[in-house]
C-alpha atoms as one frame of an Amber mdcrd trajectory, in Angstrom:
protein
  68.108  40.867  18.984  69.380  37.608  20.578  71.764  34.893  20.373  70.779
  31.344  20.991  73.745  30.432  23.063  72.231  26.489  22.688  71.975  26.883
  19.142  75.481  28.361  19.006  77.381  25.996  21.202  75.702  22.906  19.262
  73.563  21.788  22.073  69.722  22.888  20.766  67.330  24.494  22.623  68.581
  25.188  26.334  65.687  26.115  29.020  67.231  28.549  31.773  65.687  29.056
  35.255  66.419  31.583  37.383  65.945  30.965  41.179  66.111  34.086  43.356
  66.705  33.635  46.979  66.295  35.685  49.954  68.991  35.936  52.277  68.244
  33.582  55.407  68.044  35.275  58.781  70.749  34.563  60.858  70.359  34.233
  64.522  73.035  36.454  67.066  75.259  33.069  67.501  75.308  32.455  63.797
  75.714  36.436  63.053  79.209  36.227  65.739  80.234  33.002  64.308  80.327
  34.337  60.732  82.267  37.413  61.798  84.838  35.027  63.840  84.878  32.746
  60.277  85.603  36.556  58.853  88.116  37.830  61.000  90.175  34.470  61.306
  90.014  33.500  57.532  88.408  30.255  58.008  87.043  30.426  54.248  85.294
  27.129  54.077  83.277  28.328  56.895  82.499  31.721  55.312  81.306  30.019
  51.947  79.431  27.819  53.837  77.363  30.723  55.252  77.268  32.567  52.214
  75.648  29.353  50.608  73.247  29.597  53.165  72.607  32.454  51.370  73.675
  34.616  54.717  73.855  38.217  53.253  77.319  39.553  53.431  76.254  42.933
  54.431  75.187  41.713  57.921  75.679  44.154  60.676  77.635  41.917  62.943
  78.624  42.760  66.736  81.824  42.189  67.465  83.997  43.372  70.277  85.665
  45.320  68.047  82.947  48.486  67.367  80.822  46.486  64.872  82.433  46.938
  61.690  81.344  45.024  58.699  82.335  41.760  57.307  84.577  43.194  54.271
  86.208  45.970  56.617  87.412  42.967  58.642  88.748  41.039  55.937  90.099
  43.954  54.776  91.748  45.254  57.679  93.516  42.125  58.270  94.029  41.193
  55.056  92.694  37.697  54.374  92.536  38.477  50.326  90.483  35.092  49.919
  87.672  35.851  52.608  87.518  39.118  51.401  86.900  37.919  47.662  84.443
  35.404  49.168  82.811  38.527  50.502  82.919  40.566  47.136  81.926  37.711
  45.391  78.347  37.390  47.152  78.270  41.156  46.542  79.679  42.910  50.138
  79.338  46.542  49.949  82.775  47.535  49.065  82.475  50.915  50.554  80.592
  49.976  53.842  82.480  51.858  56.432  82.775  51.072  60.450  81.311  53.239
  62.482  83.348  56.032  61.824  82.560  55.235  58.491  85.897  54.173  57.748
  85.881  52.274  55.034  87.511  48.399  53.482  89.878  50.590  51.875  91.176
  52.924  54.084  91.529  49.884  56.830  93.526  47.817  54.006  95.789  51.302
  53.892  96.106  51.842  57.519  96.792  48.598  58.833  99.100  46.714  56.303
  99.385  48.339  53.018  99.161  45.261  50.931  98.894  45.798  47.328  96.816
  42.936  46.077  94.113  43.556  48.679  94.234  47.527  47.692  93.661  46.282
  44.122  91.222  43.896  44.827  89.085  46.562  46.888  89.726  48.878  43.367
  88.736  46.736  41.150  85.047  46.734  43.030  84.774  49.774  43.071  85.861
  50.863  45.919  85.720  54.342  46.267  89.403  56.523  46.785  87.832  59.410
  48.105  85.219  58.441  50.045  85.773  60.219  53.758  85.059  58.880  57.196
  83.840  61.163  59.842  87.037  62.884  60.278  87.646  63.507  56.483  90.166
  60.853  55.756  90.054  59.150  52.410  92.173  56.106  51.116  94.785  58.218
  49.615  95.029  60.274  52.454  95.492  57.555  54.669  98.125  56.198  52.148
 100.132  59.557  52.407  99.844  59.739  56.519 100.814  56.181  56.913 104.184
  56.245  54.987 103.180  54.275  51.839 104.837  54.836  48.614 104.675  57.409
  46.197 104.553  54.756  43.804 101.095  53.380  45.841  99.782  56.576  46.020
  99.875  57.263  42.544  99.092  54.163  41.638  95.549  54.307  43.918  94.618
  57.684  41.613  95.502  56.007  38.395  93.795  53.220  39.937  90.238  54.481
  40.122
């Protein structure tokens, strides 16, 4: 059946309401100034959007061949932003246009272990291939990561 939180917690009766918003529509300056909040960690400004509620799936344009808002956290590893991102519910396995994805950039470009675990715990997922048929623990093995990381991205998932 139920349980009457209110009733449980002592307080009576508690009346919930449930707002659901749509995202707003963000115009090409605010879509470029949330990817620049993105890619240089400026966190207050990211929450700020995502209060907005700007939708954290966005395809943004960036001189950089458009990837999305997590994949830039990601690959540059600003752990916050990047939970920021998760948090308002970022597809954690949105690739760039070579449909590389969060993961595989975290791999590549730094190797950091609490933004590989991060991207695990949401799911992200190890064998998902980009165009050329690289996966996460592929790109761990051809970028000189540990054995100990490797194994530890299978036991992971």
């Amino acid at each position: 059946d139920h349980l009457d939180w209110g009733a449980i917690l002592g307080l009576g009766s508690l009346k919930l309401d449930l707002v659901v918003l749509d995202f707003v529509e963000l115009t090409q300056d605010q879509s470029l100034h949330f990817a620049d909040a993105v890619q240089e960690g400026r966190n207050d400004e990211v929450q700020e959007l995502l209060l907005m509620p700007a939708d954290p799936n966005i395809d943004c344009v960036t001189a950089f061949n458009d990837p999305p808002l997590l994949w830039l956290a990601a690959s540059r590893c600003l752990l916050e932003t990047a939970g920021l991102l998760l948090e308002a519910r970022a597809n954690v396995n949105a690739g760039d246009p070579f449909k590389c994805t969060p993961l595989c950039a975290a791999v590549t470009y730094h190797g950091d272990w609490d933004m590989i675990q991060l991207l695990i715990k949401a799911d992200a997922d190890i064998l998902l291939a980009d165009d050329f048929g690289r996966t996460a623990l592929w790109c761990a093995a051809n970028h000189g990561r540990s054995s100990r990381k490797r194994g530890a991205l299978i036991a992971g998932h």
